[in-house]
C-alpha positions in Angstrom: -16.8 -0.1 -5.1 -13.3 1.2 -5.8 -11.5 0.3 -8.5 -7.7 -0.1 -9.1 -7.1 3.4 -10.0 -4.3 6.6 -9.7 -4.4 9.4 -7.7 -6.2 12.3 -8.0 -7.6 15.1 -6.3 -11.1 14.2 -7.2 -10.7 10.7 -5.1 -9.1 12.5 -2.5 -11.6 14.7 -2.4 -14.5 11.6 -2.0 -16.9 11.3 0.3 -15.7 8.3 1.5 -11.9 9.2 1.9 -12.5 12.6 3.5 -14.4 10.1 6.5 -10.6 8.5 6.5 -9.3 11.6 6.5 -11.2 12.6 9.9 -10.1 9.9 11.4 -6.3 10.4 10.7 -6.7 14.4 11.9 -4.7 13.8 15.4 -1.9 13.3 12.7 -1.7 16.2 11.2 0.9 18.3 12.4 -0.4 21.8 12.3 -3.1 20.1 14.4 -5.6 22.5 12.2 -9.2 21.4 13.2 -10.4 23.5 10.1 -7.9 22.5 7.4 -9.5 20.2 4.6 -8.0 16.8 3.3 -4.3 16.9 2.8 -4.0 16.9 -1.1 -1.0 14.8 -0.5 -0.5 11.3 -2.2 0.6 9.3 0.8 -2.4 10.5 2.3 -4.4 9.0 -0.5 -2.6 5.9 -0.3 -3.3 5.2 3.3 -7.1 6.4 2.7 -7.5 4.3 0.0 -6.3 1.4 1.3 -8.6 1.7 4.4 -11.7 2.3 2.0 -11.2 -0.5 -0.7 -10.8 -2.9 2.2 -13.6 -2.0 4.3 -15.9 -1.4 1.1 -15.2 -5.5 0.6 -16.0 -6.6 4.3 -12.4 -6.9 5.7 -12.2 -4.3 8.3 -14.1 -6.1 10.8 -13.6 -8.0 14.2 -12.6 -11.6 13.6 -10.5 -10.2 10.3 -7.2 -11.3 10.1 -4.6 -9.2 7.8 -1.4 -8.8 7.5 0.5 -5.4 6.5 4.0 -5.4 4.6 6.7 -2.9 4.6 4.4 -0.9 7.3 7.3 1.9 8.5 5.0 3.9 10.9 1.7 4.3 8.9 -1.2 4.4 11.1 -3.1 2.0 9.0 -2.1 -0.7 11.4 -3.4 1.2 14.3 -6.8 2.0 12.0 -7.4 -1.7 11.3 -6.9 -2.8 14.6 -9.7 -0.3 15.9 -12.0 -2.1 13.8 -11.3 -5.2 15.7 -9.2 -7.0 13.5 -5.9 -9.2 14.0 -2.7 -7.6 12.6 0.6 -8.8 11.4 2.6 -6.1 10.9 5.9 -6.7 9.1 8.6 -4.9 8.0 12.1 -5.7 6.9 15.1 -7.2 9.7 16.9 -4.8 11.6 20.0 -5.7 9.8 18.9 -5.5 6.0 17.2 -2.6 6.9 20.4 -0.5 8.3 22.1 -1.8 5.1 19.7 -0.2 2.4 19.6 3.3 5.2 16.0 2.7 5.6 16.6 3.4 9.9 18.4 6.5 9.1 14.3 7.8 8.3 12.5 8.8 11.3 9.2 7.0 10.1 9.8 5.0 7.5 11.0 1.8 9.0 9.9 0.1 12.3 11.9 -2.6 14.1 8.9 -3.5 16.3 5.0 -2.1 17.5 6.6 0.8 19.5 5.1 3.3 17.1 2.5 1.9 15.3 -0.2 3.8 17.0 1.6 6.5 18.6 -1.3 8.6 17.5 -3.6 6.6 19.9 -5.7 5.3 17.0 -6.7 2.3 18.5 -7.0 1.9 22.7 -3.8 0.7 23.8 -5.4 -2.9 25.4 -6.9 -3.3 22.2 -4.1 -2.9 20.1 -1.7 -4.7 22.6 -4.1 -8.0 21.9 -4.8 -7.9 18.3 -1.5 -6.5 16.6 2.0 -8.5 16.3 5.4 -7.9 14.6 7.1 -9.9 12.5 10.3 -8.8 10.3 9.9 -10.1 7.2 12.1 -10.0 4.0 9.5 -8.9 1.1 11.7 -10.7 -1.7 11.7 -13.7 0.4 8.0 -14.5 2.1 7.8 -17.3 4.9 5.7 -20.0 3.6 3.6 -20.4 7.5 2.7 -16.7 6.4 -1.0 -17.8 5.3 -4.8 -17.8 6.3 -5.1 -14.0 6.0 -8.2 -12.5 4.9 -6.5 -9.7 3.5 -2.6 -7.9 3.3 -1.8 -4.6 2.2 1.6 -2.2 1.4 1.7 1.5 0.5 4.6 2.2 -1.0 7.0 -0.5 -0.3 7.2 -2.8 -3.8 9.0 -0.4 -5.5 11.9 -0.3 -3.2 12.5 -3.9 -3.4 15.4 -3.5 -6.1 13.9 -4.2 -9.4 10.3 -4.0 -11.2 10.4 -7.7 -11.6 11.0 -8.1 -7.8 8.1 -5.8 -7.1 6.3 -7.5 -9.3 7.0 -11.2 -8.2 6.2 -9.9 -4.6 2.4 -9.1 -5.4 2.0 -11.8 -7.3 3.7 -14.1 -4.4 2.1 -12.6 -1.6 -1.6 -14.0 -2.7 -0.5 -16.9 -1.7 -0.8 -15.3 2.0 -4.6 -14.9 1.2 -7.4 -17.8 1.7 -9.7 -17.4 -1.0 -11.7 -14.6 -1.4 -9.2 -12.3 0.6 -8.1 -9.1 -0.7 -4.4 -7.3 -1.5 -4.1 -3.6 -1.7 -0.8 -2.4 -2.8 0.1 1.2 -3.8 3.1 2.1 -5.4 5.2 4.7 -7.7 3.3 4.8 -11.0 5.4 6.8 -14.1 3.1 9.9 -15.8 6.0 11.1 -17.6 6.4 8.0 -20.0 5.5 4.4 -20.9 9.0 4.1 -22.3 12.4 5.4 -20.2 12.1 4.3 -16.3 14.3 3.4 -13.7 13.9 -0.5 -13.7 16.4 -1.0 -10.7 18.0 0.1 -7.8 16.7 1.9 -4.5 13.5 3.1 -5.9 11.8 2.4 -9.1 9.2 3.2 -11.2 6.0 1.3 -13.2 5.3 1.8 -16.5 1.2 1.5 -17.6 2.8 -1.4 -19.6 4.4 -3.4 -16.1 1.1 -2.5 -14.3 -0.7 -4.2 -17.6 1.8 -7.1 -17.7 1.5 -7.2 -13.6 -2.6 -7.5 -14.1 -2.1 -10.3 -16.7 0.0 -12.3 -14.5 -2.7 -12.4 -11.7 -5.6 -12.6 -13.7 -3.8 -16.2 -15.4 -3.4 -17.3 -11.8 -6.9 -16.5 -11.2 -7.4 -13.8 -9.7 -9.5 -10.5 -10.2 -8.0 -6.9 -11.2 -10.2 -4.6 -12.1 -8.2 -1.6 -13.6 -8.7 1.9 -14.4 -5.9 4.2 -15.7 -7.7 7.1 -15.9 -5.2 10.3 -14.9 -6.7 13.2 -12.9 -7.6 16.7 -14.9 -8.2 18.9 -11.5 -5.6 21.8 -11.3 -3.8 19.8 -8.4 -3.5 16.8 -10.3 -1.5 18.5 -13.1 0.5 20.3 -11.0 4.0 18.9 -10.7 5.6 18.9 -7.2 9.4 20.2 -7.0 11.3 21.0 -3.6 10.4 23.2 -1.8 7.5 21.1 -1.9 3.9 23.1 -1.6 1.1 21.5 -0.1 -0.4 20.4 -3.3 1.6 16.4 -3.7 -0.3 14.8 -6.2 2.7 14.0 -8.7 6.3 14.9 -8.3 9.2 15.1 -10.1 11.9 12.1 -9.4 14.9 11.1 -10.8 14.0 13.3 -14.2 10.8 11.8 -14.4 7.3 12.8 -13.1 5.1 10.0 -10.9 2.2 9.5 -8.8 0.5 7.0 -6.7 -1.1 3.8 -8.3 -3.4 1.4 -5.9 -4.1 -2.0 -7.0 -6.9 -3.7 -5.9 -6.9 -8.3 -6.3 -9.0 -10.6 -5.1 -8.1 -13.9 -4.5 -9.3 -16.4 -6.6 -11.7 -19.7 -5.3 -9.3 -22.1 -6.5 -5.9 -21.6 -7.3 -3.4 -18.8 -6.9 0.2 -18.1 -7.0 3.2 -20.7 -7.1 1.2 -23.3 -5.7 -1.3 -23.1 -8.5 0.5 -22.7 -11.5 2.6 -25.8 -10.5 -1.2 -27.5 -10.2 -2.2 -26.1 -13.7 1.0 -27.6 -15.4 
């Protein structure tokens, strides 16, 4: 199965994420029936996701699962096709408008309107199995439990700090029974393992937060299994600078270069999170 792993062109590329990638083609603008996979890295993100989960059993009817930060990805639309319950969540109307998040066209979403705008899913289906619910990612709801699994592409990093990013993942497991699964992507730093930007509107990990990220959930239980391994294809070491090309593998942001990282955790069978480390003390 998949691992916790970067981008590159040669997952992209996969077997299993070019099925993904079919299914996501009435998004594509150029609405191209012959173009291949977008070598883009939020398209790995979204693919990604949709593989690790339904490689571990979650994308099935009776599945419950909860998406944070979702914008106006399709992946809610996606896992409500395979029959299971949604929650997606994004931030309140009024927090977002303070950070500028509603002056995007698609990355913020006050409600379902266009969460399968793409007609993903049938519209009775996904009018019965997907709900909104604004929700603050630095502050969860504690009735936000019982899911079988809970995903984000893209969104921890924008939560003000790497220690809030972070705290969220580790927090958020508590939103899991056991045995669920969390897949989270997020800005991952090529350039260094040094200099970052450790706070404000968008930030960037380090290997050594990822490593000190995996250390934290493994104590509480859970299981990480990591790979760091960088991409060697052409694409992967080309560095992405406006006007951007159609290769987006890494980029160039704020001085530094980044991809996409995905982490993968399972819930442990006993304890997790807050709750258990207050148990284990």
């Amino acid at each position: 199965m998949l691992r916790s792993q970067l981008c590159s062109a040669e997952s992209l590329r996969s077997p299993a994420l070019r099925a993904w990638a079919e299914r996501l083609r009435p998004m594509w603008a150029d609405g191209d029936d012959t173009r291949d996979v977008m070598l883009h890295r939020k398209m790995w993100e979204w693919l990604f996701i949709a593989e690790a989960l339904r490689e571990r059993g979650m994308l099935a009817a009776g599945r419950r699962g909860v998406g944070f930060g979702v914008g106006q990805e399709p992946l809610v639309a996606l896992f409500a096709d395979a029959g299971c319950d949604v929650v997606a969540t994004d931030q309140p109307h009024e927090s977002a408008v303070a950070s500028g998040w509603t002056d995007s066209a698609v990355e913020w979403s006050g409600g379902l309107e266009l969460l399968n705008e793409f007609g993903l899913c049938g519209a009775a289906e996904f009018a019965q199995r997907v709900t909104f619910r604004p929700v603050d990612m630095n502050a969860l709801p504690a009735d936000l439990t019982g899911f079988d699994f809970a995903w984000s592409s893209c969104a921890l990093e924008h939560l003000g700090t790497l220690g809030a990013g972070m705290d969220f993942v580790v927090a958020q497991m508590d939103c899991l029974r056991p045995g669920g699964v969390a897949v989270h992507t997020t800005e991952y730093l090529v350039s260094s393992n040094d200099a970052t930007v450790e706070a404000g509107g968008t930030v960037f990990y380090r290997r050594r937060d990822i490593a000190s990220l995996v250390a934290r959930l493994r104590r509480a239980g859970h299981a990480v299994d990591m790979d760091y391994t960088l991409g060697v294809a052409p694409e992967d070491e080309h560095v992405d600078v406006p006007p951007y090309t159609d290769v987006h593998l890494r980029t160039e942001l704020a001085g530094y270069v980044t991809t996409s990282l995905a982490l993968i955790v399972t819930k442990g069978d006993a304890v997790s999170g807050r709750r258990g480390l207050l148990r284990r003390r």
